[in-house]
Structures are given as structure tokens and as C-alpha cells.
Backbone as a chain_set.jsonl record, in Angstrom:
{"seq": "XXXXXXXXXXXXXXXXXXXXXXXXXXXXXXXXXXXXXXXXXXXXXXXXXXXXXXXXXXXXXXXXXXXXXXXXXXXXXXXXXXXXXXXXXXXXXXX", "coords": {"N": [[18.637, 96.287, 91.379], [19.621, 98.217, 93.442], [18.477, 98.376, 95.715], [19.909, 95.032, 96.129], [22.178, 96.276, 96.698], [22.29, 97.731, 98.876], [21.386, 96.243, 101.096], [23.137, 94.62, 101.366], [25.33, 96.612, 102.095], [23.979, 96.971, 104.73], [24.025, 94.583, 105.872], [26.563, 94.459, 106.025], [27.54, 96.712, 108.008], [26.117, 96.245, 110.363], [27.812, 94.167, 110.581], [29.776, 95.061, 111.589], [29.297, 96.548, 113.505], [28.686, 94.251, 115.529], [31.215, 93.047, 115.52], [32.972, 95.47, 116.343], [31.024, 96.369, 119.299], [32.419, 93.291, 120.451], [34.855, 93.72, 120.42], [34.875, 95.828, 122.048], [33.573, 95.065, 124.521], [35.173, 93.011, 125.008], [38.246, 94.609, 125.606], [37.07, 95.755, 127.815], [36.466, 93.707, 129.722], [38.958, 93.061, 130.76], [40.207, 95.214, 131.204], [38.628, 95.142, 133.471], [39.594, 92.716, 135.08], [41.899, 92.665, 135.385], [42.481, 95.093, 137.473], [41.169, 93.761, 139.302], [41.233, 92.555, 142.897], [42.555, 90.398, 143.302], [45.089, 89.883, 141.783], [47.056, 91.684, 142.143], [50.145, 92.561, 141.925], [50.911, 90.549, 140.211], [52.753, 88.715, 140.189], [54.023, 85.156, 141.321], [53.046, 83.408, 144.081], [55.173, 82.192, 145.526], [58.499, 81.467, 145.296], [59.666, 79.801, 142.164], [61.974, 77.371, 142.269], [64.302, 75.593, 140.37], [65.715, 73.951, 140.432], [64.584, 72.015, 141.882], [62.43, 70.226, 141.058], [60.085, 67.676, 139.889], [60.879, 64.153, 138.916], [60.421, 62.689, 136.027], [57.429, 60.505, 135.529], [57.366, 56.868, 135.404], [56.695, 53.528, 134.495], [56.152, 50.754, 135.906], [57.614, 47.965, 133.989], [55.719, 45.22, 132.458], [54.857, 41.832, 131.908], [54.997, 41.44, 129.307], [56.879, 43.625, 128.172], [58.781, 42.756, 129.183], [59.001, 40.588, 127.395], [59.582, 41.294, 125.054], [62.248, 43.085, 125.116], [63.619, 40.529, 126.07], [63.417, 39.793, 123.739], [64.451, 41.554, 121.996], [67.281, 41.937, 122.636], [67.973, 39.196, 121.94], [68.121, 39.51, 119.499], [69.966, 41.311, 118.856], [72.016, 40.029, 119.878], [72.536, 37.719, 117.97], [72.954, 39.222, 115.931], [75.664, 40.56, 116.452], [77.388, 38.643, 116.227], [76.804, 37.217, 113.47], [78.364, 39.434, 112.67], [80.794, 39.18, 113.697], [81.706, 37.115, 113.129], [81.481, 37.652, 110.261], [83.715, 39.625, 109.521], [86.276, 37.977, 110.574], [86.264, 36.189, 108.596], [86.874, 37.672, 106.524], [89.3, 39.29, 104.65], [92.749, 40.024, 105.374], [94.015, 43.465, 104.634], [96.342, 44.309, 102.331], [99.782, 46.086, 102.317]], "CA": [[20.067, 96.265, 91.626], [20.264, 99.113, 94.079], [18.493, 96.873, 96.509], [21.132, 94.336, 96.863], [23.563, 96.833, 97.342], [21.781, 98.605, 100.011], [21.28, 94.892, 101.486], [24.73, 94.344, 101.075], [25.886, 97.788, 103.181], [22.965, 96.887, 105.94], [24.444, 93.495, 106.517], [28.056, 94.994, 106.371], [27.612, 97.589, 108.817], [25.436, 94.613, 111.196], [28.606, 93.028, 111.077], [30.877, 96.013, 111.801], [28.948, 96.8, 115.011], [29.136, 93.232, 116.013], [32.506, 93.356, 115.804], [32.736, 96.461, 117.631], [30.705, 95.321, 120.349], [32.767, 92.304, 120.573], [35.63, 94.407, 121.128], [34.406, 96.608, 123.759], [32.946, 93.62, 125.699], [36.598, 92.003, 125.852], [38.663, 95.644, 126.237], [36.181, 96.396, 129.365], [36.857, 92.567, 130.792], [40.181, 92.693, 130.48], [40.387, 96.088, 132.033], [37.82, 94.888, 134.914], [40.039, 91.452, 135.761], [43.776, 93.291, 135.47], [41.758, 95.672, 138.585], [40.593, 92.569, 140.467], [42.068, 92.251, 143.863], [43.318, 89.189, 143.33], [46.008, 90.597, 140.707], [47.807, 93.295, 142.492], [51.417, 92.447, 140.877], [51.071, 89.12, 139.303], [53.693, 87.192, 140.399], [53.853, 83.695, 141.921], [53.306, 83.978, 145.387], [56.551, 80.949, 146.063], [59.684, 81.485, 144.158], [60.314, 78.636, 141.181], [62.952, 76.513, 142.017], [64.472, 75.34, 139.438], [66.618, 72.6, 140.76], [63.609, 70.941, 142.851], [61.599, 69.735, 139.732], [59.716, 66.201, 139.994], [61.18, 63.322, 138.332], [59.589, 62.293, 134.798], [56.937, 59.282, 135.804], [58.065, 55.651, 134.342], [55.669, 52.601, 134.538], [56.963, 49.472, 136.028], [57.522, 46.879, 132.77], [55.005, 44.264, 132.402], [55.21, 40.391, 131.11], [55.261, 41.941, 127.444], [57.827, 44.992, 127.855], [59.848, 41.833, 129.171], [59.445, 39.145, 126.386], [60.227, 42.337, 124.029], [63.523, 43.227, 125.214], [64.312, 39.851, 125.751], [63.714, 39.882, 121.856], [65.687, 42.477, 121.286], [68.729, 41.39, 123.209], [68.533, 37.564, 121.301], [68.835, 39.789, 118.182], [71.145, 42.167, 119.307], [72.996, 39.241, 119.889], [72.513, 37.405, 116.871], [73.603, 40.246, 114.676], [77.09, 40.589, 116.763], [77.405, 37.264, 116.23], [77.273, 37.543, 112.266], [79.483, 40.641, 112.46], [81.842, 38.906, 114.246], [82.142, 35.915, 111.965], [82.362, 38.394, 109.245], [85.144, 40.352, 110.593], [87.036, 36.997, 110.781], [86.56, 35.814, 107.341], [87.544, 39.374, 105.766], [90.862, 39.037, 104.314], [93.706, 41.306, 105.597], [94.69, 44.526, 103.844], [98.285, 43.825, 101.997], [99.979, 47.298, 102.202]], "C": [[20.408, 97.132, 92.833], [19.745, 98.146, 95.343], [19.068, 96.17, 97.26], [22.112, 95.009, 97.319], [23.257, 97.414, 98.644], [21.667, 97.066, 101.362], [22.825, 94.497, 102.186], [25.323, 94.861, 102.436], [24.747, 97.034, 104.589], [23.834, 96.018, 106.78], [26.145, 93.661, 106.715], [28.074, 96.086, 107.721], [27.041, 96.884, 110.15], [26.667, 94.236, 111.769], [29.959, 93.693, 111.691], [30.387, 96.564, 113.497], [29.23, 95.528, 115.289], [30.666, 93.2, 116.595], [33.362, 94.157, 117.289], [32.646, 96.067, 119.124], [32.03, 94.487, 121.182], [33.858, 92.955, 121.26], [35.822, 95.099, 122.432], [34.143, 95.569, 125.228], [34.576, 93.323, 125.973], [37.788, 93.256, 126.207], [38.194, 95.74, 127.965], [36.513, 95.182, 130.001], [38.068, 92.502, 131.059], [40.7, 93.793, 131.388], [39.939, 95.725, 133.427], [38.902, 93.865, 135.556], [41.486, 92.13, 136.128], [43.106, 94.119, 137.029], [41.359, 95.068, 139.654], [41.621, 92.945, 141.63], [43.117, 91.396, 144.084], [44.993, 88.93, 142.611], [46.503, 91.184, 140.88], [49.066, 93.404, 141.58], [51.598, 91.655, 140.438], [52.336, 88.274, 139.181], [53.496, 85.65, 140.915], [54.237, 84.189, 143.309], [54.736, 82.895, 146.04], [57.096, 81.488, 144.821], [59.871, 79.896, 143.471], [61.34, 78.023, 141.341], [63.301, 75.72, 141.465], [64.859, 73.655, 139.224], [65.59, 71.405, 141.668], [62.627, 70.293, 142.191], [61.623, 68.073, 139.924], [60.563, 65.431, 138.928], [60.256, 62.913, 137.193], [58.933, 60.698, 135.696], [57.251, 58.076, 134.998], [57.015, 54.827, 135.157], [56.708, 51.326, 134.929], [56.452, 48.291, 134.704], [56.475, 45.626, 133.285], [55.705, 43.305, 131.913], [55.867, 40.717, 129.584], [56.267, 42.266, 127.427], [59.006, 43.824, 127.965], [60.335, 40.813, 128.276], [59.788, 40.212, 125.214], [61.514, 42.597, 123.89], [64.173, 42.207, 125.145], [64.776, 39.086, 124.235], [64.776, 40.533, 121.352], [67.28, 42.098, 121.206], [69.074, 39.886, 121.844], [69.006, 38.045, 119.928], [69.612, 40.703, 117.892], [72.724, 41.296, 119.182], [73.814, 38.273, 118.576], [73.671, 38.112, 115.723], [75.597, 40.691, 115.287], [77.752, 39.701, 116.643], [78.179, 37.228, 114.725], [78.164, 38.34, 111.976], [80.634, 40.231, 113.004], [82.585, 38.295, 113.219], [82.482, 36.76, 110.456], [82.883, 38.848, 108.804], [86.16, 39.329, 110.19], [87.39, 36.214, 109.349], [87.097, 36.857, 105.759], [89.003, 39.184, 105.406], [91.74, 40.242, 104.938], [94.499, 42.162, 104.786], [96.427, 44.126, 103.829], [98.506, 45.212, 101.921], [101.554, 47.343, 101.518]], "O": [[21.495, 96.87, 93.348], [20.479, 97.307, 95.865], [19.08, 96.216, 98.49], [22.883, 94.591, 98.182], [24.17, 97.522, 99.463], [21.987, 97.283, 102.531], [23.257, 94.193, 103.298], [25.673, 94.225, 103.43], [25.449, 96.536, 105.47], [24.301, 96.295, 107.885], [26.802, 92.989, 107.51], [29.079, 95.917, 108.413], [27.767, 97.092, 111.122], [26.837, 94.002, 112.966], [30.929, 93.085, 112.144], [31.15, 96.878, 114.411], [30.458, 95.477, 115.357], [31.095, 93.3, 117.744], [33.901, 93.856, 118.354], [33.508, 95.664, 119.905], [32.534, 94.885, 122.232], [33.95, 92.874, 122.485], [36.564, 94.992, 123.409], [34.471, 95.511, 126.413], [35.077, 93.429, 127.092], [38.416, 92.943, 127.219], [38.89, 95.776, 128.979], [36.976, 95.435, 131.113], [38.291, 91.582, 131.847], [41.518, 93.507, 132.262], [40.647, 95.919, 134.415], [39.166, 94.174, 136.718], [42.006, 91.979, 137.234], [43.435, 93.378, 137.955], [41.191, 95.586, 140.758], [42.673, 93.537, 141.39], [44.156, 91.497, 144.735], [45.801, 88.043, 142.883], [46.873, 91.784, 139.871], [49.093, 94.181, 140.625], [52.737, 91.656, 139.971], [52.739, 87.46, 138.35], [52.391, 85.178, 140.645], [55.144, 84.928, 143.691], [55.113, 83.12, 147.19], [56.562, 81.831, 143.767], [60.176, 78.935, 144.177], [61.962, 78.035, 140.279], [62.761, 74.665, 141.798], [64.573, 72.724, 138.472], [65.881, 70.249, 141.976], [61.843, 69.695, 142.928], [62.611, 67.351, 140.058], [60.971, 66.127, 137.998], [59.095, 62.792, 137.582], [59.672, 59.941, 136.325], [57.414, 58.29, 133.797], [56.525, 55.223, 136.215], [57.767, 51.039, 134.371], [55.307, 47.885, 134.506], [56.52, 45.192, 134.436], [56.855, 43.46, 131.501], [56.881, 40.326, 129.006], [57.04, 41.554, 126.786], [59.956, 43.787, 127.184], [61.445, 40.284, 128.22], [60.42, 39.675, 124.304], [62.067, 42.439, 122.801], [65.207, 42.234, 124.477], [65.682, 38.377, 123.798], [65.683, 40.231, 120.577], [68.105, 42.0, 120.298], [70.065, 39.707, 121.136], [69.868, 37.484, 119.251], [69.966, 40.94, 116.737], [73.843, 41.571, 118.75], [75.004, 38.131, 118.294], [74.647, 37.743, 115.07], [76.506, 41.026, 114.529], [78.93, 39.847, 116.968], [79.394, 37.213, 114.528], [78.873, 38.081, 111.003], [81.609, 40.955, 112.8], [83.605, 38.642, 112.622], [83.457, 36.56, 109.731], [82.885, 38.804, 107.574], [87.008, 39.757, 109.408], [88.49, 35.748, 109.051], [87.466, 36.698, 104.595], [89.762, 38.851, 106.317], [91.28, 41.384, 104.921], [95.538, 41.759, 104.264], [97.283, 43.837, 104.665], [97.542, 45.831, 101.471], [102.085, 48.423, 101.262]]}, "num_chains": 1, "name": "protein.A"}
């Protein structure tokens, strides 16, 4: 029994330097790159203009995109159609 426990601690403490380690390694890079030359004050070397922003890209419609809409529309139409007619046969509120 004492053994495993001693086993236990070995591979716990293994994994506590690792750790460690791990830490140090990315502290020390992190320190080294912020130091780079290249980094002095970390801004954008051009100012962001806000108002000069590309246009979203759009795809010119194909054969399809076209026999789709013209779907849509025939039942766009359709259905204003029925709503009309059923509008018309609606009796008028007696008040």
C-alpha cells in the first residue's frame, strides 16, 4: 500500500514540474516577443477608418436563384389573390 502512494506523489509532483516548466517557457516568450523590435507601442501603423469599409461581396444570381424567385413571386401572388377574394366575401360589420 505505501508503494502506490509513494507512486502516486512521484507522478504528482512529475506533473507539477511539467506544469511549471510549461509556465516559465510561455512567461519568458511572452516577455521575449512584448521586447521584440517590432512591438515598440503596438498600434496600427494607418489609422482605421471607419467610414471607408468594403462593401459585403454578393454573387451574381444564376438560372436557379432565378426560377426560385420567380417561384416565389407566382406564390406571393397567388396568396394575395386568395386574400383578396376573401376580403370581398367577408360580410360587413353592422354597428
Amino acid at each position: 500500500m505505501n508503494g502506490n502512494f509513494l507512486d502516486g506523489l512521484k507522478a504528482s509532483r512529475a506533473m507539477l514540474s511539467v506544469v511549471v516548466a510549461a509556465l516559465a517557457v510561455g512567461l519568458g516568450t511572452g516577455f521575449w516577443l512584448s521586447r521584440s523590435p517590432g512591438s515598440s507601442d503596438g498600434k496600427p501603423e494607418q489609422t482605421i477608418e471607419w467610414n471607408a469599409m468594403a462593401a459585403v461581396p454578393t454573387r451574381t444570381p444564376d438560372a436557379e436563384d432565378n426560377e426560385w424567385q420567380e417561384r416565389a413571386d407566382a406564390l406571393d401572388a397567388d396568396e394575395n389573390r386568395t386574400e383578396a377574394r376573401a376580403n370581398t366575401n367577408q360580410p360587413e360589420n353592422e354597428g
